[in-house]
C-alpha positions in Angstrom: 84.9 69.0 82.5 86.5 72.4 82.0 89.7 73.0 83.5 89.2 75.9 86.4 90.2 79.4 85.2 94.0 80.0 87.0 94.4 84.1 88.3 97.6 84.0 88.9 99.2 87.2 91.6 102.5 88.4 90.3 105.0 91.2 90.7 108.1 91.5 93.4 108.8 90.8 97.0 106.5 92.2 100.0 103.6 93.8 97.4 101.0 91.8 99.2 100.2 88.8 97.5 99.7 86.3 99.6 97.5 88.6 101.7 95.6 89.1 98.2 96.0 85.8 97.2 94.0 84.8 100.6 91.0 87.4 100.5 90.6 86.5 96.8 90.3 82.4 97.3 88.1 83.3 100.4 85.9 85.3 98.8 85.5 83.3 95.7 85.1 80.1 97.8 88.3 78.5 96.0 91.8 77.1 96.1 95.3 79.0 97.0 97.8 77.7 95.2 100.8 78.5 97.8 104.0 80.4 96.5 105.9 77.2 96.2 109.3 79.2 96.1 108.4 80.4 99.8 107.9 77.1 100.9 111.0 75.7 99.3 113.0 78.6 100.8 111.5 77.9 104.3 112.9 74.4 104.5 116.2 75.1 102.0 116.9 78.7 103.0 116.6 81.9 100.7 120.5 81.4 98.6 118.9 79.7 95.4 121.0 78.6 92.5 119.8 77.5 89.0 118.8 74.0 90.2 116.5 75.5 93.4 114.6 77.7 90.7 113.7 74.5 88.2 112.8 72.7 91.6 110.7 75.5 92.5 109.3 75.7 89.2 108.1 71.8 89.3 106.9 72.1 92.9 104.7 75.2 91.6 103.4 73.0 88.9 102.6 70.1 91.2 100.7 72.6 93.4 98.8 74.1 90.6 97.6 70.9 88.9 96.5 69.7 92.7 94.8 72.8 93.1 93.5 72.3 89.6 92.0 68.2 89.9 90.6 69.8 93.6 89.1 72.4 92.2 87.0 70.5 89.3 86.1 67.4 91.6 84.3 70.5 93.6 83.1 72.1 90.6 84.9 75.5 91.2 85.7 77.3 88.0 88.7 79.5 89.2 91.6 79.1 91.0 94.0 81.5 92.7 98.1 81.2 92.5 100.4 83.2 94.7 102.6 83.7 92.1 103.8 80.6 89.2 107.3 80.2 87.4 106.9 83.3 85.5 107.6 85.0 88.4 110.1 82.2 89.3 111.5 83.4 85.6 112.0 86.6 86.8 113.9 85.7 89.9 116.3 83.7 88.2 117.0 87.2 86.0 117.1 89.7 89.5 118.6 86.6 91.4 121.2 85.0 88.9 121.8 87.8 86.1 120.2 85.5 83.5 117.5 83.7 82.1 117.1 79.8 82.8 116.0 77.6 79.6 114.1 75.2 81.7 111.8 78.2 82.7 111.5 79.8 79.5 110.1 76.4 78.5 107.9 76.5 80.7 104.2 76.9 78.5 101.4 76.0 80.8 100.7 79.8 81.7 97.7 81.4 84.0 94.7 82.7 82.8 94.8 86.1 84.1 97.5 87.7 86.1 97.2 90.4 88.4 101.0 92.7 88.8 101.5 94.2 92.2 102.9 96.8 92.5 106.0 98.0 94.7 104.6 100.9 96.6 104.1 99.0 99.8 106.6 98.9 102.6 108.8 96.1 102.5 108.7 93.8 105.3 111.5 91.5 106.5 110.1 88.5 107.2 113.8 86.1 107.2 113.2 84.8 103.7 112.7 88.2 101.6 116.2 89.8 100.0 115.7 92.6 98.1 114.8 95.9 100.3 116.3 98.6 98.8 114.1 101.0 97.0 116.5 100.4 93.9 116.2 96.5 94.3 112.5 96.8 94.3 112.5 99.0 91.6 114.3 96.6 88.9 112.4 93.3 90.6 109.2 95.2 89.4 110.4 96.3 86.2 111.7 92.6 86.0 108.3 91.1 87.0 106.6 93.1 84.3 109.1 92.3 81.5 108.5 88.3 82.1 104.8 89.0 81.3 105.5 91.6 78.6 107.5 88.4 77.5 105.2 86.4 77.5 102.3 88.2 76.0 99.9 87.5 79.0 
C-alpha cells in the first residue's frame, strides 16, 4: 500500500495555519495532523528549552505516522500537517539562537509544503510569543531558511 502523500503547512506564528490546515483536511476528506508543539505548550506552557523542542519533535512524529496508518487503513492518499519539526527546527533557531542536532537529524520530511506568509495580524492567543513586526519578520525569514535548507 502506498504511504499517503504528507502537505505539510509551514511558516511563523498566527499566519493561519491551522485555519488552513482545517479547510484543506475538510475539503480533501482527510486527516489533520495537529501542531504537536501547541499542544505540548498547552499543557507545559510556551518557555521551551532544548529538551521541549526534541519532545515536540517525537510527539510530531507519533502524530504523523497515526495520521499516516489512519489514513491508508481508509485508503486516503494525502494527509495534512499543521506544521512538522522543520518548523520545530526553526524555532529552536528564533527560540534558542541555535540549531539542535537531534532536529537536523531529523530525515523523514513532507511531501509538499505550503509557507505562510506573515502579512496577517497577529493574534494573541496565551501561547504565541513573537508579535512584533520585527519578530515576525526574522521567524519568516527563519521558516524559509529551514526549507531552503532542506531542499524541499
Amino acid at each position: 500500500m502506498k504511504r499517503p502523500t504528507n502537505v505539510v503547512l509551514h511558516g511563523p506564528e498566527s499566519t493561519g495555519k491551522s485555519t488552513l490546515g482545517a479547510r484543506l483536511a475538510a475539503h480533501y476528506g482527510t486527516g489533520l495532523v495537529p501542531e504537536y508543539g501547541r499542544l505540548y505548550c498547552e499543557v507545559h506552557g510556551s518557555e521551551t528549552d532544548a529538551d521541549d523542542l526534541v519532545a515536540i519533535m517525537h510527539g510530531h512524529v507519533a502524530l504523523t505516522e497515526a495520521a499516516r496508518e489512519q489514513a491508508a487503513a481508509r485508503g486516503a492518499s494525502l494527509i495534512i500537517s499543521d506544521t512538522d519539526p522543520l518548523m520545530t527546527a526553526a524555532w529552536a533557531v528564533m527560540g534558542l539562537g541555535h540549531r539542535l542536532s537531534a532536529l537536523d537529524a531529523f530525515t523523514d520530511v513532507g511531501d509538499l509544503y505550503l509557507l505562510t506568509a506573515d502579512d496577517m495580524p497577529w493574534t494573541d492567543d496565551g501561547i504565541r510569543l513573537h508579535r512584533t513586526a520585527e519578530e515576525r519578520a526574522r521567524f519568516m525569514a527563519l521558516s524559509r531558511a529551514e526549507l531552503e535548507r532542506r531542499g524541499v
